[in-house]
N, CA, C and O atoms as a GROMACS GRO file, in nm:
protein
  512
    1UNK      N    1  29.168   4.441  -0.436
    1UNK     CA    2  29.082   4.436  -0.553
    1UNK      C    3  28.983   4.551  -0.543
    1UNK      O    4  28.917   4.553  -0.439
    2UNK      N    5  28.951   4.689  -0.670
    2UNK     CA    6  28.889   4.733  -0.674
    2UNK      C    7  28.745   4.757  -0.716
    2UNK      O    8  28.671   4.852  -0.688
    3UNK      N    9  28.720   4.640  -0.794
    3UNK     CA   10  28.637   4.631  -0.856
    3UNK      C   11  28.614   4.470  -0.916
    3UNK      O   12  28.705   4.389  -0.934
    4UNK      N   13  28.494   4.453  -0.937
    4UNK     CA   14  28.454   4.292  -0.918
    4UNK      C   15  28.520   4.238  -1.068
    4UNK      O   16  28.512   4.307  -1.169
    5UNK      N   17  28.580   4.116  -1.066
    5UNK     CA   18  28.626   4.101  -1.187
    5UNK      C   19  28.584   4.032  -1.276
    5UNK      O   20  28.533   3.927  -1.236
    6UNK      N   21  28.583   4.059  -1.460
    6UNK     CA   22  28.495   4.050  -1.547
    6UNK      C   23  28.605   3.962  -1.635
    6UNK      O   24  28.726   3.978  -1.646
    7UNK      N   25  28.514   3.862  -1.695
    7UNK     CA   26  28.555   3.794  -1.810
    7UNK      C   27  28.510   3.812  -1.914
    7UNK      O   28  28.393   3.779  -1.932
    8UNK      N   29  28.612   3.888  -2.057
    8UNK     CA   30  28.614   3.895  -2.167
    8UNK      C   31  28.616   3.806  -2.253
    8UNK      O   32  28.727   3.753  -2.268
    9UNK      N   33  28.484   3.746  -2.358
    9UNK     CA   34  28.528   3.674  -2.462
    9UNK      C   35  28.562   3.734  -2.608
    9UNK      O   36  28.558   3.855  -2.628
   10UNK      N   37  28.586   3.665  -2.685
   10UNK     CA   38  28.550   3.695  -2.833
   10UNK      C   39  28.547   3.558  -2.872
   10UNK      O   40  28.610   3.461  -2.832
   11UNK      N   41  28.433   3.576  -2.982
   11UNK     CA   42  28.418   3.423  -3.044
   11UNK      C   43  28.360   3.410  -3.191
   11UNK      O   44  28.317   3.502  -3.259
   12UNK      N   45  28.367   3.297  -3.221
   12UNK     CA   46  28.371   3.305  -3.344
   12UNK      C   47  28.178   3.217  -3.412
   12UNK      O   48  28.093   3.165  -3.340
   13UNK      N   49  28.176   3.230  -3.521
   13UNK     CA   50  28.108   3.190  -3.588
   13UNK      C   51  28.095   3.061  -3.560
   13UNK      O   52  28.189   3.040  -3.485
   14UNK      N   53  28.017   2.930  -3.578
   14UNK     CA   54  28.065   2.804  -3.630
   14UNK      C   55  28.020   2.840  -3.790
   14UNK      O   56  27.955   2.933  -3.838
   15UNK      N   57  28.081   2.727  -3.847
   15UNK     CA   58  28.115   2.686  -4.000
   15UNK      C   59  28.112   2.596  -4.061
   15UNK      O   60  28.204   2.521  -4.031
   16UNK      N   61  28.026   2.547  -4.165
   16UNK     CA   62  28.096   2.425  -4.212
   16UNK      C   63  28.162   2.407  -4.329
   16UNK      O   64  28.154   2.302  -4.393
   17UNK      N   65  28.242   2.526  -4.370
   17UNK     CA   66  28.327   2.558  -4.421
   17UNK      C   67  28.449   2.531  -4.402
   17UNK      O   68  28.477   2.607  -4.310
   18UNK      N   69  28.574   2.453  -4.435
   18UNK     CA   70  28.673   2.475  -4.306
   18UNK      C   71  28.826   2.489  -4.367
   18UNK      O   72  28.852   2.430  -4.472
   19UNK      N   73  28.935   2.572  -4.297
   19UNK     CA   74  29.021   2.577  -4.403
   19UNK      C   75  29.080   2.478  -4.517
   19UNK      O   76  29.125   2.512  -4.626
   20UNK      N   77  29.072   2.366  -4.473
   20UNK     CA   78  29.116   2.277  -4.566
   20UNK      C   79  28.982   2.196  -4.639
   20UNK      O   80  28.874   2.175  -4.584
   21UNK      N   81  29.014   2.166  -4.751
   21UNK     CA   82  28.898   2.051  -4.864
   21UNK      C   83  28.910   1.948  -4.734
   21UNK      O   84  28.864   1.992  -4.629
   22UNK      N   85  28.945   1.865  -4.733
   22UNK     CA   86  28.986   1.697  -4.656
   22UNK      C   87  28.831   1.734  -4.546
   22UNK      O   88  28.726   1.670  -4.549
   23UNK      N   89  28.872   1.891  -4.432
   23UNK     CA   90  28.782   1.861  -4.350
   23UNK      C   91  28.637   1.900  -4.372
   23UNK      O   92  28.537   1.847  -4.325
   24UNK      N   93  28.647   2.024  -4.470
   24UNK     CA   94  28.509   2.017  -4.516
   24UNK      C   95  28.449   1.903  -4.555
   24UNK      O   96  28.345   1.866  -4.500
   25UNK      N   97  28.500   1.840  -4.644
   25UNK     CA   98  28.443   1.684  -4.643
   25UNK      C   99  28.420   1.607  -4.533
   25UNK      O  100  28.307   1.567  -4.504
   26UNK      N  101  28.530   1.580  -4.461
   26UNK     CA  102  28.495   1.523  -4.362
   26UNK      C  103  28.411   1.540  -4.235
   26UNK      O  104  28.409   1.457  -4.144
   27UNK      N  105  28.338   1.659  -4.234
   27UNK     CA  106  28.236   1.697  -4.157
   27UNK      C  107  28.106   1.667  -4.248
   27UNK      O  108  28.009   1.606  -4.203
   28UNK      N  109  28.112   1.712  -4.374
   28UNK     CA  110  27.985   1.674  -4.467
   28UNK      C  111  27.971   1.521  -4.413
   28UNK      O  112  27.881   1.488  -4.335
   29UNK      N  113  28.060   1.441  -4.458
   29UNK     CA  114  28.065   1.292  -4.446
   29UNK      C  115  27.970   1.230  -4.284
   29UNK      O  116  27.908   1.128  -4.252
   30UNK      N  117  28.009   1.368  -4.218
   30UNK     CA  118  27.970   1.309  -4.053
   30UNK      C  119  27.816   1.329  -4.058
   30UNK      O  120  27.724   1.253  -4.027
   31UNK      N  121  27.818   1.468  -4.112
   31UNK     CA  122  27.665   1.503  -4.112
   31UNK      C  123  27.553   1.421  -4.172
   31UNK      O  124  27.434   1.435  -4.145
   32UNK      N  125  27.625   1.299  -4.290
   32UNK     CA  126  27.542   1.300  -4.376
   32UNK      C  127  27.549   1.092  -4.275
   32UNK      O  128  27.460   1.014  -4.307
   33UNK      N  129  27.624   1.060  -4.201
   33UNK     CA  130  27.624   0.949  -4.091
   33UNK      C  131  27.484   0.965  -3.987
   33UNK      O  132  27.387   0.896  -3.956
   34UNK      N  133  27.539   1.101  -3.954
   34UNK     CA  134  27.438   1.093  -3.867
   34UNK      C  135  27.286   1.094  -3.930
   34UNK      O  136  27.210   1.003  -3.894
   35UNK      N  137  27.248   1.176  -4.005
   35UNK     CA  138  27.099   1.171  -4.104
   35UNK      C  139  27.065   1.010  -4.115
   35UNK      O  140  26.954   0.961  -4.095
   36UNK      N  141  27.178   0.943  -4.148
   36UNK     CA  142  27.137   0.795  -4.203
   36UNK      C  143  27.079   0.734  -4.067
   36UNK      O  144  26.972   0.674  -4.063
   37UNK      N  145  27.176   0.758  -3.934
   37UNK     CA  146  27.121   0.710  -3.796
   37UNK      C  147  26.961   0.712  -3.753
   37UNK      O  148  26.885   0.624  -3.711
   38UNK      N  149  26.942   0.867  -3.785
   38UNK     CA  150  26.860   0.911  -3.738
   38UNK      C  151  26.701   0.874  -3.827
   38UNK      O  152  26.616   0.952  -3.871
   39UNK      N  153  26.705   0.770  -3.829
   39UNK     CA  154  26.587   0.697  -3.934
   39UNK      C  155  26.500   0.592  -3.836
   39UNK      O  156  26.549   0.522  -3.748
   40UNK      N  157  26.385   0.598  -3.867
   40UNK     CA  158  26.276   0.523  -3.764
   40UNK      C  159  26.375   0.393  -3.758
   40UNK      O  160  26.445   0.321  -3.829
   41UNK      N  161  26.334   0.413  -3.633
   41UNK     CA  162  26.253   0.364  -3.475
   41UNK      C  163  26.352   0.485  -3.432
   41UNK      O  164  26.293   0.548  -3.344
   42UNK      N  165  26.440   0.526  -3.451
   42UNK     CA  166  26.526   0.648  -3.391
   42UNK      C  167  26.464   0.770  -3.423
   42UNK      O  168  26.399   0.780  -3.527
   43UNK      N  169  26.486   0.924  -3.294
   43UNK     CA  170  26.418   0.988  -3.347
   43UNK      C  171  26.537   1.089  -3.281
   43UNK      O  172  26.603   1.081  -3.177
   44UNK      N  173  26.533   1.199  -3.405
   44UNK     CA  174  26.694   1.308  -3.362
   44UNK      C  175  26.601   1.453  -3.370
   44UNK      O  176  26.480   1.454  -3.353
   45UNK      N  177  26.653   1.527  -3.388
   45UNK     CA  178  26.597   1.682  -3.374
   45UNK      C  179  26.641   1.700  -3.501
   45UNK      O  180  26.748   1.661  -3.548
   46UNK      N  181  26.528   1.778  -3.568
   46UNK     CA  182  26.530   1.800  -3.741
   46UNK      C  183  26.636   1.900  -3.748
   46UNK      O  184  26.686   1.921  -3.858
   47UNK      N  185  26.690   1.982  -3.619
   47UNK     CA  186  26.831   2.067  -3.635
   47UNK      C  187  26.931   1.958  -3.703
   47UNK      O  188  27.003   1.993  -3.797
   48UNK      N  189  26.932   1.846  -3.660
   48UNK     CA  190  27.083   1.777  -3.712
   48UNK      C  191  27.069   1.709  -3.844
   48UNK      O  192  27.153   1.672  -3.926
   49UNK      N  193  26.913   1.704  -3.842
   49UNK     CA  194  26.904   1.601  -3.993
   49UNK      C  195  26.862   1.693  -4.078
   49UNK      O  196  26.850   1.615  -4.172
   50UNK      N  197  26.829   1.794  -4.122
   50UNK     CA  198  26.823   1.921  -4.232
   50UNK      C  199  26.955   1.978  -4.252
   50UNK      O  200  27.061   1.920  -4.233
   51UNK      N  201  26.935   2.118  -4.299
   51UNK     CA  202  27.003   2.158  -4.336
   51UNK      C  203  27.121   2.210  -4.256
   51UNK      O  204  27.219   2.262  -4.310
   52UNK      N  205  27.103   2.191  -4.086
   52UNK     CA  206  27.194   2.273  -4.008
   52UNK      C  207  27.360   2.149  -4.005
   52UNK      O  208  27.386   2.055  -3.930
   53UNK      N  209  27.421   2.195  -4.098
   53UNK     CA  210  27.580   2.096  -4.075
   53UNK      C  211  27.630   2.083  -3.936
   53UNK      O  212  27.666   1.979  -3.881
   54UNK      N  213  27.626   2.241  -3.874
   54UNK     CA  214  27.734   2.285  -3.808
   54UNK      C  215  27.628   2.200  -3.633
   54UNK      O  216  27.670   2.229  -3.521
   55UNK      N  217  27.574   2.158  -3.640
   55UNK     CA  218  27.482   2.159  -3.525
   55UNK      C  219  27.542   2.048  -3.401
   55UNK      O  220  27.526   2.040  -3.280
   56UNK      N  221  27.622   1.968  -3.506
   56UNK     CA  222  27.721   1.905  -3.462
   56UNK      C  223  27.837   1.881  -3.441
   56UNK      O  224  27.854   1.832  -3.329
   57UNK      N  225  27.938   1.896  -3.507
   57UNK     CA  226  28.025   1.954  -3.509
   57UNK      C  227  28.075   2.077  -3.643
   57UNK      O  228  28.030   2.074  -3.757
   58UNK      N  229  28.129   2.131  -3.615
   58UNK     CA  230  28.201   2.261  -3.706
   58UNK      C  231  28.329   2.357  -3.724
   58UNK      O  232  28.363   2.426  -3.628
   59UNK      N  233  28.390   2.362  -3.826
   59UNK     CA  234  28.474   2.439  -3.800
   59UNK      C  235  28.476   2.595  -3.744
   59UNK      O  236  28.363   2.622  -3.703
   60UNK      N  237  28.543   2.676  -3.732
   60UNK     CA  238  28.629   2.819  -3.706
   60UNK      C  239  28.543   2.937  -3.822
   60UNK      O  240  28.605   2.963  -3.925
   61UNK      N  241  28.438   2.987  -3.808
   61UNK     CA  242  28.349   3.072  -3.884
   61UNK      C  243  28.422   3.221  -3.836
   61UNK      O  244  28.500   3.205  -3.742
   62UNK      N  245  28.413   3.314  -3.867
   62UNK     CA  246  28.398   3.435  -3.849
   62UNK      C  247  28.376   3.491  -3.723
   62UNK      O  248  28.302   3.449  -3.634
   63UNK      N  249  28.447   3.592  -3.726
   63UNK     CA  250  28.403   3.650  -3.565
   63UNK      C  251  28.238   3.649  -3.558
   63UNK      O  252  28.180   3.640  -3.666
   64UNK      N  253  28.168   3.656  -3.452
   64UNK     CA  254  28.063   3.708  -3.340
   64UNK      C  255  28.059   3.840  -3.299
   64UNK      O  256  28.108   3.875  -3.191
   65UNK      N  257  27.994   3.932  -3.392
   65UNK     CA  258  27.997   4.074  -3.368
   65UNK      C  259  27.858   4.134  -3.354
   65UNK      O  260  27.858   4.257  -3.349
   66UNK      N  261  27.730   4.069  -3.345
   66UNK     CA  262  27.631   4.174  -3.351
   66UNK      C  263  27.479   4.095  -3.334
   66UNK      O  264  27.365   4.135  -3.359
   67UNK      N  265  27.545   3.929  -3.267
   67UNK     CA  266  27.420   3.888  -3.227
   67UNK      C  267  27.445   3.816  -3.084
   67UNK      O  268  27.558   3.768  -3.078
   68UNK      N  269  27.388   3.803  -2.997
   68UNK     CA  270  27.401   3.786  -2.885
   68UNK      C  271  27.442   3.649  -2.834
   68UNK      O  272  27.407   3.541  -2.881
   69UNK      N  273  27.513   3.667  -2.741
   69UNK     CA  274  27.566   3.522  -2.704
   69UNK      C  275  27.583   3.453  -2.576
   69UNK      O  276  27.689   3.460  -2.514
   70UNK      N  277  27.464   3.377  -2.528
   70UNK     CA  278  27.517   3.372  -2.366
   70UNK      C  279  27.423   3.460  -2.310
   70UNK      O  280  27.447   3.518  -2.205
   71UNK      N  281  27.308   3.475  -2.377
   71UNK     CA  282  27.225   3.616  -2.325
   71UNK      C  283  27.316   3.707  -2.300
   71UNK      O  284  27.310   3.737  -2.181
   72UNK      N  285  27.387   3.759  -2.349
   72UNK     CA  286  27.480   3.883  -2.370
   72UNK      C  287  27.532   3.948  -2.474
   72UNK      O  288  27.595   3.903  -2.570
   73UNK      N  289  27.494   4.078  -2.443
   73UNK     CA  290  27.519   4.187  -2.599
   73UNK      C  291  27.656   4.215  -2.636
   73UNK      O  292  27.735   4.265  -2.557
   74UNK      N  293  27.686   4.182  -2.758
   74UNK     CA  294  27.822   4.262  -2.741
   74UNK      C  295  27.883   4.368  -2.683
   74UNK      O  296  27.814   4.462  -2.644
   75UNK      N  297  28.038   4.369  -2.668
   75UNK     CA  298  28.059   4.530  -2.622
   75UNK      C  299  28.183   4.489  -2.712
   75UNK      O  300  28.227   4.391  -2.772
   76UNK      N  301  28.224   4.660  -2.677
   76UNK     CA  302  28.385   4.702  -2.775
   76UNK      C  303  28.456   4.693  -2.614
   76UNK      O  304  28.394   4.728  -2.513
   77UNK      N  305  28.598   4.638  -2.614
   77UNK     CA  306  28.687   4.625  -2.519
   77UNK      C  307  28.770   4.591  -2.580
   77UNK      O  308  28.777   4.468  -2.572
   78UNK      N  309  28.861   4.640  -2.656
   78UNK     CA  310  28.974   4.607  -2.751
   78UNK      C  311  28.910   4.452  -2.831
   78UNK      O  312  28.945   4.335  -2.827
   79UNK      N  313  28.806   4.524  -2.896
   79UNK     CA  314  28.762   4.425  -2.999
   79UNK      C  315  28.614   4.420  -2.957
   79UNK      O  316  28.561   4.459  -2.853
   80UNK      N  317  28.569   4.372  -3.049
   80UNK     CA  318  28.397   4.292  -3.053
   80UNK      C  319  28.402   4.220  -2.927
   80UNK      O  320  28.500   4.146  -2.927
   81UNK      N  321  28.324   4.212  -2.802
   81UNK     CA  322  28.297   4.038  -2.759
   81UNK      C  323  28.200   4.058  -2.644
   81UNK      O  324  28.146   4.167  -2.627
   82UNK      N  325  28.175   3.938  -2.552
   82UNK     CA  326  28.101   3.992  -2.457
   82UNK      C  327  28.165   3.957  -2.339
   82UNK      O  328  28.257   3.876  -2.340
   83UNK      N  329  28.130   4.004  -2.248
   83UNK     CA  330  28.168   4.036  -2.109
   83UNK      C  331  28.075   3.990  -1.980
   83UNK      O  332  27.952   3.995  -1.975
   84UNK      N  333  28.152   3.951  -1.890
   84UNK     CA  334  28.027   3.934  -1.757
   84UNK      C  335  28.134   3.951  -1.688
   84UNK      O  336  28.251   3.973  -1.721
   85UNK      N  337  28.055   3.931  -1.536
   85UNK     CA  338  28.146   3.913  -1.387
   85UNK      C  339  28.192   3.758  -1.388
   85UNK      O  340  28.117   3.660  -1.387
   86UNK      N  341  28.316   3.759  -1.389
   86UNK     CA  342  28.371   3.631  -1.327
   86UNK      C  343  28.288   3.547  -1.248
   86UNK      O  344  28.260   3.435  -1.290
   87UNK      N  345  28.238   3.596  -1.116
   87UNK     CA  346  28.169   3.521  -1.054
   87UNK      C  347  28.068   3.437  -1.070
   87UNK      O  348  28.033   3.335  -1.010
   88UNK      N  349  28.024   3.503  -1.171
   88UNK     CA  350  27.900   3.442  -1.226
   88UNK      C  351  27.881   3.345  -1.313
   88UNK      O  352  27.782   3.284  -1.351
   89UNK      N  353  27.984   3.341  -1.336
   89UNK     CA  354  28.054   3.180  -1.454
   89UNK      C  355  28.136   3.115  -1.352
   89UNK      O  356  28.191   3.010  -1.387
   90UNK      N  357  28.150   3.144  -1.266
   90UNK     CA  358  28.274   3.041  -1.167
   90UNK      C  359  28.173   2.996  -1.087
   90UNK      O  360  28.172   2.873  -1.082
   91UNK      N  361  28.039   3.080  -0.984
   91UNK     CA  362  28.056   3.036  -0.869
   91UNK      C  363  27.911   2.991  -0.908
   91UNK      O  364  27.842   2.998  -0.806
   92UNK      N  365  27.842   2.950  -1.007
   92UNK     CA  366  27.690   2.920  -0.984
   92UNK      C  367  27.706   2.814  -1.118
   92UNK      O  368  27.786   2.840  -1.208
   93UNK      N  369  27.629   2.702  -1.118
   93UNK     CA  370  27.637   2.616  -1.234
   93UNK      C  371  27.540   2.648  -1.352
   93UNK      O  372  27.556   2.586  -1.457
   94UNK      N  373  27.429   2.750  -1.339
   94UNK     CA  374  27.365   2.816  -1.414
   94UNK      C  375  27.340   2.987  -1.426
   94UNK      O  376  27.339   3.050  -1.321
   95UNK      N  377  27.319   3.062  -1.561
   95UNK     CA  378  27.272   3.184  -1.537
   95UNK      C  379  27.147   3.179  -1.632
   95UNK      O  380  27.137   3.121  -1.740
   96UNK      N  381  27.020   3.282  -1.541
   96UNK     CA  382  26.909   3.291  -1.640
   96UNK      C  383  26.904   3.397  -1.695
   96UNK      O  384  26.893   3.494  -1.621
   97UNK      N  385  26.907   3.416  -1.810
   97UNK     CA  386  26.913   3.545  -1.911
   97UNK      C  387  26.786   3.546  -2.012
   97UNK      O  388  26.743   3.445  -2.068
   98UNK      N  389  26.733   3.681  -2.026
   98UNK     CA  390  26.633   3.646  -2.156
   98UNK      C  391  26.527   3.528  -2.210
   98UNK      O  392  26.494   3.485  -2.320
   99UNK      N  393  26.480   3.488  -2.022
   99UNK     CA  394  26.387   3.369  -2.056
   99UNK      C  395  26.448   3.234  -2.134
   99UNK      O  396  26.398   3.169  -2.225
  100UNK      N  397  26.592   3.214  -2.054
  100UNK     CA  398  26.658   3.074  -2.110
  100UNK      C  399  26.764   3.094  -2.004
  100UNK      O  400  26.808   3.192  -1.943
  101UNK      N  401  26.794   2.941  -2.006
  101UNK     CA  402  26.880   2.882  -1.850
  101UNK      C  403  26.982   2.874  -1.940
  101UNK      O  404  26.963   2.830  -2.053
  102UNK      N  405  27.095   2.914  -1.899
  102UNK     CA  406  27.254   2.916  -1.971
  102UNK      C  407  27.312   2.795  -1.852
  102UNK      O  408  27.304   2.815  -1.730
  103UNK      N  409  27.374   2.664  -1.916
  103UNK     CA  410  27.504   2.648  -1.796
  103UNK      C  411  27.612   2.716  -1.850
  103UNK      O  412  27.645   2.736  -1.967
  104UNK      N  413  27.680   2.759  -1.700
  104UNK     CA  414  27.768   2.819  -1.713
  104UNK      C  415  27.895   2.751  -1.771
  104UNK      O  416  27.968   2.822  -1.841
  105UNK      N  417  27.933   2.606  -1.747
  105UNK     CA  418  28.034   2.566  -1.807
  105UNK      C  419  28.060   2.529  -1.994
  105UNK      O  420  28.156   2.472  -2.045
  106UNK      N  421  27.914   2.594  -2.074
  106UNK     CA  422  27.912   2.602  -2.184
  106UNK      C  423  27.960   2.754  -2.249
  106UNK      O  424  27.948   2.784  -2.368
  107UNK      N  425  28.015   2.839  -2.142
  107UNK     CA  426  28.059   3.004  -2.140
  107UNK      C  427  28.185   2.970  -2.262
  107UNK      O  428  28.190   3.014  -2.377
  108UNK      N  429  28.259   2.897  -2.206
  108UNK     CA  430  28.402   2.864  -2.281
  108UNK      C  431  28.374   2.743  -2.354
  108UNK      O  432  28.344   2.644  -2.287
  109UNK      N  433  28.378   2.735  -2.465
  109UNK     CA  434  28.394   2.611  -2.574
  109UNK      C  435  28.445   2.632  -2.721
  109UNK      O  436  28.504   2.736  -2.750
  110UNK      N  437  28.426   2.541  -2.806
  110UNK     CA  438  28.552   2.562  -2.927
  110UNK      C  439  28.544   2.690  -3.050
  110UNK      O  440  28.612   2.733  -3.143
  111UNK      N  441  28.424   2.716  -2.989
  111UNK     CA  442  28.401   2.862  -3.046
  111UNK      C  443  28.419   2.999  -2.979
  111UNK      O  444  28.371   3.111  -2.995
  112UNK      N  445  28.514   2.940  -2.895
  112UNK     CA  446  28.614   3.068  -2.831
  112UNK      C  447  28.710   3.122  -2.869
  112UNK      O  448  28.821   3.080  -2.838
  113UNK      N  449  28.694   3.223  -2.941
  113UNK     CA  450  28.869   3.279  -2.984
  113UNK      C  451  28.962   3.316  -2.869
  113UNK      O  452  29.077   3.276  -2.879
  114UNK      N  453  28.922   3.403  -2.738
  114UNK     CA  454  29.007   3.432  -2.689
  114UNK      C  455  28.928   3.462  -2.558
  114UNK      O  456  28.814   3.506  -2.544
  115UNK      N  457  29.024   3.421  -2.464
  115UNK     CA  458  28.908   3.447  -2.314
  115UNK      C  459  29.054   3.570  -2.232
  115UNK      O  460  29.176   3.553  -2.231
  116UNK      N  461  28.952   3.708  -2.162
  116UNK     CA  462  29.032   3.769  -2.070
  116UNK      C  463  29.011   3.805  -1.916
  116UNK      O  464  28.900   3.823  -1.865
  117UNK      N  465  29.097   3.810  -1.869
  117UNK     CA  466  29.028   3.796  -1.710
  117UNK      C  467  29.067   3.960  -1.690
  117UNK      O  468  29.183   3.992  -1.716
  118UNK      N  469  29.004   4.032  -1.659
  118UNK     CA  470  29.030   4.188  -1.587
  118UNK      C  471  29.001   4.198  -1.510
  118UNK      O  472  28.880   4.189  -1.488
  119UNK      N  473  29.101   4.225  -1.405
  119UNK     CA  474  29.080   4.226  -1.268
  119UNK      C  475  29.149   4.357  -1.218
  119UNK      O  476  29.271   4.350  -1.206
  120UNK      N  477  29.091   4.468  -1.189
  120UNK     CA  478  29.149   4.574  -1.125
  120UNK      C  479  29.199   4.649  -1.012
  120UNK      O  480  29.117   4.738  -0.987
  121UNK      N  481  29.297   4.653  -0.934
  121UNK     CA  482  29.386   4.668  -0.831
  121UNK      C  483  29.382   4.811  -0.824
  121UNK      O  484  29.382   4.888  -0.920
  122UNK      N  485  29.379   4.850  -0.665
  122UNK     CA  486  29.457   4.936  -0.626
  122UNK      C  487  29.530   4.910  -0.474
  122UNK      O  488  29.491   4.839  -0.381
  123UNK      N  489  29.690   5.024  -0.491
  123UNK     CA  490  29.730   4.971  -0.376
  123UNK      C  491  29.738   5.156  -0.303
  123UNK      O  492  29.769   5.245  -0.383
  124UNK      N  493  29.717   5.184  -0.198
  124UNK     CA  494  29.712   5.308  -0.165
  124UNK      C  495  29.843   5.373  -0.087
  124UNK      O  496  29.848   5.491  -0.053
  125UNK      N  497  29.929   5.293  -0.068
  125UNK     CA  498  30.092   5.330  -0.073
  125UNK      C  499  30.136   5.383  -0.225
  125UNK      O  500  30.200   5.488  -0.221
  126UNK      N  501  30.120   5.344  -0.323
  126UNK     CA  502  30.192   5.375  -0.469
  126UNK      C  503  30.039   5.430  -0.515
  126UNK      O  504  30.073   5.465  -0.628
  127UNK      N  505  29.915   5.458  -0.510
  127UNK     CA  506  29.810   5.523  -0.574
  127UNK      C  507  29.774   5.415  -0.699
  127UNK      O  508  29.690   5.460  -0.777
  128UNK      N  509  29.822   5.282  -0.728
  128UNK     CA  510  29.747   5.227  -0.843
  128UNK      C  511  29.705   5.154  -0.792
  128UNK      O  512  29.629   5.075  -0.847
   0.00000   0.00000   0.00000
């Protein structure tokens, strides 16, 4: 191994938009369950009972191209996404970035389009 190896994401938007009518509804429907829950003597975070749909669950939005994610900036690597060292999502259960504690096992979730592992080799018999 030549070099420490990095995991590529790309990810997407959330949405509460979703390709089909049935689930757009049926997320409205959830959103508008939970609001009813969340009524005295219960107390929820005004994220889920306003206007935010997606805060709970959501569909497949648009790529993630130009705001940060994971305390991490985008880069171009055959596409928009962001990048770290492997290690650092495998071997520690938290990273602190930008004055906020990330767990690491929230790196990968359903707003992942595509995860890559690059790992770079050389062998010094054949030069790669």
């Amino acid at each position: 191994l030549m070099a420490t190896p990095i995991i590529f994401q790309k990810r997407v938007a959330p949405s509460d938009v979703c390709p089909f009518e049935y689930s757009t509804e049926w997320l409205s429907a959830q959103h508008e369950k939970v609001a009813e829950q969340c009524t005295a003597p219960l107390e929820c975070s005004s994220d889920l009972v306003q206007n935010n749909k997606t805060a709970i669950m959501s569909c497949r939005g648009d790529a993630v191209e130009r705001e940060n994610v994971f305390g991490l900036e985008p880069q171009e690597f055959g596409g928009i996404g962001f990048a770290d060292f492997l290690f650092s999502i495998t071997d520690t259960p938290f990273v602190f970035r930008d004055g906020q504690l990330f767990p690491t096992s929230t790196f990968i979730d359903s707003l992942t389009q595509s995860v890559k592992i690059i790992l770079v080799f050389f062998t010094p018999e054949y030069g790669l």
